[in-house]
C-alpha positions, -999 to 999 in steps of 0.1 A, spaced: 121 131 -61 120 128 -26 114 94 -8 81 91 5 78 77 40 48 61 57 40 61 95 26 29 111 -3 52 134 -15 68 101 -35 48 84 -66 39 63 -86 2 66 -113 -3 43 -140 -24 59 -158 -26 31 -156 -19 -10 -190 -26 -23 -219 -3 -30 -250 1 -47 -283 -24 -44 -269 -59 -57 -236 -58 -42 -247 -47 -5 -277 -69 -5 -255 -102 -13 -227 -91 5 -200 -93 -26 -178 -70 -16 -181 -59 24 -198 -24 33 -182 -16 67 -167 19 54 -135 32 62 -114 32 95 -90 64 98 -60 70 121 -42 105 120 -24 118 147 -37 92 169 -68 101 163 -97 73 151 -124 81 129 -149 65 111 -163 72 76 -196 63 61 -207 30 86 -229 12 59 -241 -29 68 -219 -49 87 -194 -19 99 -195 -33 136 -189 -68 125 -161 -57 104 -143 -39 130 -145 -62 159 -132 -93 131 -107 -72 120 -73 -88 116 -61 -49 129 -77 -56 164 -92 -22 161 -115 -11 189 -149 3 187 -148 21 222 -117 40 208 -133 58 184 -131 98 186 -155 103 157 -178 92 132 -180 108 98 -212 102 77 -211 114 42 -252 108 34 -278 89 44 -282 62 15 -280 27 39 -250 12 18 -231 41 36 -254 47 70 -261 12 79 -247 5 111 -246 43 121 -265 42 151 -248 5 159 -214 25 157 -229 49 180 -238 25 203 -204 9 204 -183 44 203 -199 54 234 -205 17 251 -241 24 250 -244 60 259 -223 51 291 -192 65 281 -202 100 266 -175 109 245 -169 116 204 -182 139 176 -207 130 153 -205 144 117 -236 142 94 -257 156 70 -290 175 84 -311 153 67 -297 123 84 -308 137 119 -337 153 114 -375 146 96 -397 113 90 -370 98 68 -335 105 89 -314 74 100 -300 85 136 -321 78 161 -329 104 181 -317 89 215 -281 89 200 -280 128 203 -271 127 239 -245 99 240 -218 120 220 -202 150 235 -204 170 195 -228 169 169 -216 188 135 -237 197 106 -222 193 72 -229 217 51 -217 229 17 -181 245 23 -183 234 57 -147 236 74 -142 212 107 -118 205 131 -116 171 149 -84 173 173 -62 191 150 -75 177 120 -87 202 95 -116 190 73 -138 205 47 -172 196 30 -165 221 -6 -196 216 -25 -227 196 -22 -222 161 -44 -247 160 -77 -267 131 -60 -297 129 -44 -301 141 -6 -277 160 11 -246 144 1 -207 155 13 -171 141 2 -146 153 27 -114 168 22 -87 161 51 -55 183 58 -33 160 83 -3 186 83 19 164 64 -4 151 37 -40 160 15 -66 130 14 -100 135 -3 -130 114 -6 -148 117 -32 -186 101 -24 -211 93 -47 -216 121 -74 -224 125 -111 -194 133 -127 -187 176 -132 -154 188 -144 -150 212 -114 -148 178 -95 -108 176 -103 -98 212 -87 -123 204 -56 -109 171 -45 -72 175 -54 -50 161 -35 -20 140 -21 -43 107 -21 -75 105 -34 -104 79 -30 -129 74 -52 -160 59 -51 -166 38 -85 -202 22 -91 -202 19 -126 -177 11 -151 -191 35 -179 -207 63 -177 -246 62 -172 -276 81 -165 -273 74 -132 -256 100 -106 -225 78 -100 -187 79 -108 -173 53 -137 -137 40 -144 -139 62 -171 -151 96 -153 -123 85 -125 -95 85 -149 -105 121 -165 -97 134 -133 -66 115 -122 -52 128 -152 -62 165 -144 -50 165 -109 -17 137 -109 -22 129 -69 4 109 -59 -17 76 -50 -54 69 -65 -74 47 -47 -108 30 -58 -138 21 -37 -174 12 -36 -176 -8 -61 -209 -17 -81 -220 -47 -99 -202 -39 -132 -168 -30 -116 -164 -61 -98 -172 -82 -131 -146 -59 -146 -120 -68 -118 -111 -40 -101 -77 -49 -98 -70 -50 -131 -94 -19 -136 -64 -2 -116 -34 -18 -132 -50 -5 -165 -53 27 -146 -19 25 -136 -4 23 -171 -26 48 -189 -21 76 -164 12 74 -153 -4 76 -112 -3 46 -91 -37 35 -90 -53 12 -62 -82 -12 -60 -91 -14 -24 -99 -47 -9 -123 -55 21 -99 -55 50 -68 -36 32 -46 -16 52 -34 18 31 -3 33 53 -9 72 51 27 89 36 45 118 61 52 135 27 
C-alpha cells in the first residue's frame, strides 16, 4: 500500500460540529461550517450561526475577503446562518465584486428564502443546485447527485480535486443508494442522532452501514445532535474505528483535516 501524502494548502477546518435545535441554540458544539482549500482555492460550506466569528478567531488566520466561493447545501439556519454575513465579508460589503455563490433555489427566491436580495449583485456568479447538478469552481469539479430525503431543497456535494474524492453527505434520512452516491476517498457525514429515528437525519448506526459498504480511506463525523455529543463522539469514532476496519474521525470545532495527494 502506497504511502499517503498530505499537502499543507489542501485542507479542511471545521468551524463548527453541532446541529440541530438544542445544540445551535446553546452553542455546544460551534456551527460556523466548513472552510475548504484546494488548489488554492477557498471555499466555504454551509455558513450556519457564528461562521464570521469563527473565521476571523481562527487560530488558522483565515481571511474572509479571500474567499472565492460560498457553498450552501439548504436553507435550515443551523447551516444558512451567517450566509448573507459571509457575503458581506467575501465581497467587503459589495465593494469588491468578486466570488460564486452556490445555493439551493429555494434559498434565493420566495417569502421564506434566506439571501437577501441585495447580495445578488455583490458576487460575480450565482449557481443553482439542482439534482445531478455538475459545477466547476476554478478547476474544481463538483456534483449535487440526488436531492437529500429531507425537507426543502436539500444537496450534499461531491468534490473531484484531481488527486482525491471528498463527499458531504448533508442532512438526509438514511437510503441504501446513499453508499454508491457519496463514495469516496474521504467522506463527511453529518450525524444528528445516535439511533435511528423517525426523524430525516443520519445516526452512528446508519453511518456505519455505509462505511462498511463503500471502505473510504478516512471517515469523518460532523454536525453533531444532542444525543451524539452525550454519546462522545470521540469515542463514537474510535468504536467506529475498530468495528469497520476505516479510520474514523470525530471532528472538533476548530480541527484542521490535511486533504491526502493520493
Amino acid at each position: 500500500m502506497s504511502e499517503i501524502k498530505t499537502s499543507d494548502t489542501n485542507f479542511i477546518i471545521f468551524l463548527g460540529t453541532g446541529g440541530a435545535r438544542i445544540v445551535v441554540a446553546k452553542q455546544l458544539r460551534a456551527t460556523g461550517g466548513m472552510w475548504f482549500s484546494i488548489n488554492d482555492t477557498n471555499f466555504l460550506v454551509d455558513p450556519g450561526p457564528g461562521s464570521l466569528v469563527r473565521i476571523t478567531s481562527s487560530k488558522h488566520h483565515l481571511d474572509p475577503t479571500r474567499l472565492d466561493a460560498i457553498l450552501l447545501s439548504h436553507k435550515h439556519l443551523d447551516h444558512s446562518g451567517d450566509i448573507n454575513t459571509m457575503i458581506e465579508a467575501m465581497t467587503m460589503g459589495g465593494t469588491n465584486k468578486h466570488g460564486k455563490l452556490f445555493c439551493p433555489k429555494d434559498a434565493l427566491e420566495g417569502n421564506d428564502r434566506v439571501i437577501l436580495p441585495y447580495l445578488k449583485d455583490f458576487v460575480d456568479e450565482i449557481n443553482i443546485l439542482e439534482e445531478d447538478g455538475k459545477y466547476n469552481l476554478n478547476g474544481i469539479k463538483f456534483a449535487t447527485p440526488i436531492k437529500q430525503q429531507h425537507p426543502g431543497d436539500v444537496f450534499g456535494f461531491v468534490f473531484n480535486t484531481g488527486k482525491v474524492k471528498i463527499s458531504y453527505i448533508v442532512d438526509t434520512k438514511y437510503f441504501p443508494e446513499l453508499a454508491n452516491i457519496y463514495k469516496a476517498d474521504i467522506m463527511i457525514f453529518n450525524v444528528i442522532r445516535l439511533k435511528p429515528t423517525e426523524l430525516e437525519h443520519l445516526s452512528v448506526d446508519d453511518v456505519k452501514t455505509i462505511i462498511q459498504k463503500v471502505k473510504p480511506k478516512t471517515a469523518i463525523l460532523t454536525h453533531f445532535g444532542m444525543t451524539v455529543l452525550k454519546a462522545k463522539p470521540w469515542e463514537l469514532a474510535e468504536a467506529l474505528t475498530h468495528e469497520t476496519g476505516i479510520p474514523v474521525i470525530a471532528a472538533r470545532d476548530g480541527m484542521k483535516f490535511e486533504i491526502p495527494e493520493t
